[in-house]
C-alpha atoms as a printed R data frame, in Angstrom:
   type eleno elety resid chain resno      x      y       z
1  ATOM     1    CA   UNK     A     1 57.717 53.812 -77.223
2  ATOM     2    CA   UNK     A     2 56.485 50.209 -77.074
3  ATOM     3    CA   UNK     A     3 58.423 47.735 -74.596
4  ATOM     4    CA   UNK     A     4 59.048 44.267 -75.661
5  ATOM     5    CA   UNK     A     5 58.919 42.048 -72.668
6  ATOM     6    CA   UNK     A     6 60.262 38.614 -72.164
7  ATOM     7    CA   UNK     A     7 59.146 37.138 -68.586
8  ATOM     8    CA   UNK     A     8 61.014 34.043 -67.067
9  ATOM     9    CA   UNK     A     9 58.632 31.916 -64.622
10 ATOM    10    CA   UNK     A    10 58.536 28.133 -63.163
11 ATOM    11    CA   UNK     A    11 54.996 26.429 -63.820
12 ATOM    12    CA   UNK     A    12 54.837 22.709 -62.617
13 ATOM    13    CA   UNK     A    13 58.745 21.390 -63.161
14 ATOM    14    CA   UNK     A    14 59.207 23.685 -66.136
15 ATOM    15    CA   UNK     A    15 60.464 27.183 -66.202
16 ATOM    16    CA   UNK     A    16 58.684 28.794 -68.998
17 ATOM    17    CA   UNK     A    17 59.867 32.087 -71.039
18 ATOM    18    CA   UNK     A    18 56.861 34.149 -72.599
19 ATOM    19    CA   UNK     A    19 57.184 36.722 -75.218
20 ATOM    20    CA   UNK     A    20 54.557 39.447 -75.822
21 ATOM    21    CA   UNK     A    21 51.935 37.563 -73.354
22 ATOM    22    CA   UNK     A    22 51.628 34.925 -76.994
23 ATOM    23    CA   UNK     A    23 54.533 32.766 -77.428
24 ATOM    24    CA   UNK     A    24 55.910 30.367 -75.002
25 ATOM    25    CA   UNK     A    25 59.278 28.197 -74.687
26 ATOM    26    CA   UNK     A    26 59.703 25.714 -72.024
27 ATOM    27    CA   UNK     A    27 63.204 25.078 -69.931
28 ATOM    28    CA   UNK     A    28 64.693 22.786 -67.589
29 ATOM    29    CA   UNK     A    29 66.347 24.899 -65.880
30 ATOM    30    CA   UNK     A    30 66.393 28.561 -64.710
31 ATOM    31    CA   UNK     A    31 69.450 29.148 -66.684
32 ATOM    32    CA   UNK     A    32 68.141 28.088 -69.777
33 ATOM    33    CA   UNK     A    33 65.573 30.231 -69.593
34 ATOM    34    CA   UNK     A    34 67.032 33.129 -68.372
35 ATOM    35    CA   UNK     A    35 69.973 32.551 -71.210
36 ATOM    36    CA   UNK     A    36 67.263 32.422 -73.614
37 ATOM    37    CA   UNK     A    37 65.185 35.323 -72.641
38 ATOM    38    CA   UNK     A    38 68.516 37.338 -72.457
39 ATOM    39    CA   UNK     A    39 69.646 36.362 -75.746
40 ATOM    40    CA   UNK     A    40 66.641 37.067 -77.672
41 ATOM    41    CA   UNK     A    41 66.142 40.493 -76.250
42 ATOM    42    CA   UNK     A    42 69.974 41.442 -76.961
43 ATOM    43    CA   UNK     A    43 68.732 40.784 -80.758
44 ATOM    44    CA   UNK     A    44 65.692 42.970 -80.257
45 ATOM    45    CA   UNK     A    45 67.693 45.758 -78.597
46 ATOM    46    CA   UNK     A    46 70.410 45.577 -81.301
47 ATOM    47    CA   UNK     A    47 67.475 45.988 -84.283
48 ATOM    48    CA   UNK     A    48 66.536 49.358 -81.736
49 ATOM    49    CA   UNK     A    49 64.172 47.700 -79.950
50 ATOM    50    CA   UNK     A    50 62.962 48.720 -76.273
51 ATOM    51    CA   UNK     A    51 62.864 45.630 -74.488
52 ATOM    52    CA   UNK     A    52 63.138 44.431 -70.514
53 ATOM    53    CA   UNK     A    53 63.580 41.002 -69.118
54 ATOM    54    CA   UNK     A    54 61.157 40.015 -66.090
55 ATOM    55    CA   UNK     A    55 62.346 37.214 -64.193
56 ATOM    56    CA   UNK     A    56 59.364 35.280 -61.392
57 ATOM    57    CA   UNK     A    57 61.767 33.659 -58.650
58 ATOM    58    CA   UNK     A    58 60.093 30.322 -57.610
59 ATOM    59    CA   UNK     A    59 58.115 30.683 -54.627
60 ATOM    60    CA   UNK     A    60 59.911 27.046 -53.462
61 ATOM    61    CA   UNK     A    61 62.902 28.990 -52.907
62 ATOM    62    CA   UNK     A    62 64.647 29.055 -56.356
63 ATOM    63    CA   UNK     A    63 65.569 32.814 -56.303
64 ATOM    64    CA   UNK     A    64 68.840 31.823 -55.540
65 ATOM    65    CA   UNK     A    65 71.678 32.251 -58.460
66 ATOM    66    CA   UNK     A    66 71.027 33.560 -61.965
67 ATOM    67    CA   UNK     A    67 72.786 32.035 -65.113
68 ATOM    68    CA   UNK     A    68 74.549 35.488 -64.730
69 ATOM    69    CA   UNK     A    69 76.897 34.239 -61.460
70 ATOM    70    CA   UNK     A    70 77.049 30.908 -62.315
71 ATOM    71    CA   UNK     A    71 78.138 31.569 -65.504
72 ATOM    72    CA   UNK     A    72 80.473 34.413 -63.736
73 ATOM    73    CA   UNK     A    73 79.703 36.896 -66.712
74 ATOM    74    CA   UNK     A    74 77.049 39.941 -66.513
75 ATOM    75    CA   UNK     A    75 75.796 41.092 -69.704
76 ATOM    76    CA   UNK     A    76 75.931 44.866 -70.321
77 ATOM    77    CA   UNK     A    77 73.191 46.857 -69.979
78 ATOM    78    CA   UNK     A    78 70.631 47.361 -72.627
79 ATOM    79    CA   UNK     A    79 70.882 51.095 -71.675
């Protein structure tokens, strides 16, 4: 089965969230973009799609707290 993949990374001062290696969306923060990729592939998985979420900590030291803890919610598993 085919895996739709969302991955969350910083370039420059933007954190960027790329779908299928094509489309990009741009962020100011890591939340947003971790919020976003999240949300979409919670759609996906509830149309039966296989999806996973790759997040790319900032190599400055941003690997610190997800939206998840500061938002002091988890999502469910997509399994």
């Amino acid at each position: 089965m085919h895996t739709d993949r969302f991955v969350v990374f910083k370039f420059q001062d933007e954190w960027l969230v790329t779908y299928a290696d094509r489309e990009q969306s741009a962020f100011a923060t890591r939340q947003d973009a971790e919020r976003s990729a999240f949300d979409a592939a919670d759609t996906l998985a509830s149309h039966g799609h296989a999806v996973s979420v790759l997040i790319i900590p900032d190599a400055a030291g941003d690997a610190s707290t997800s939206c998840f803890s500061a938002m002091g919610t988890e999502k469910k598993s997509l399994n």
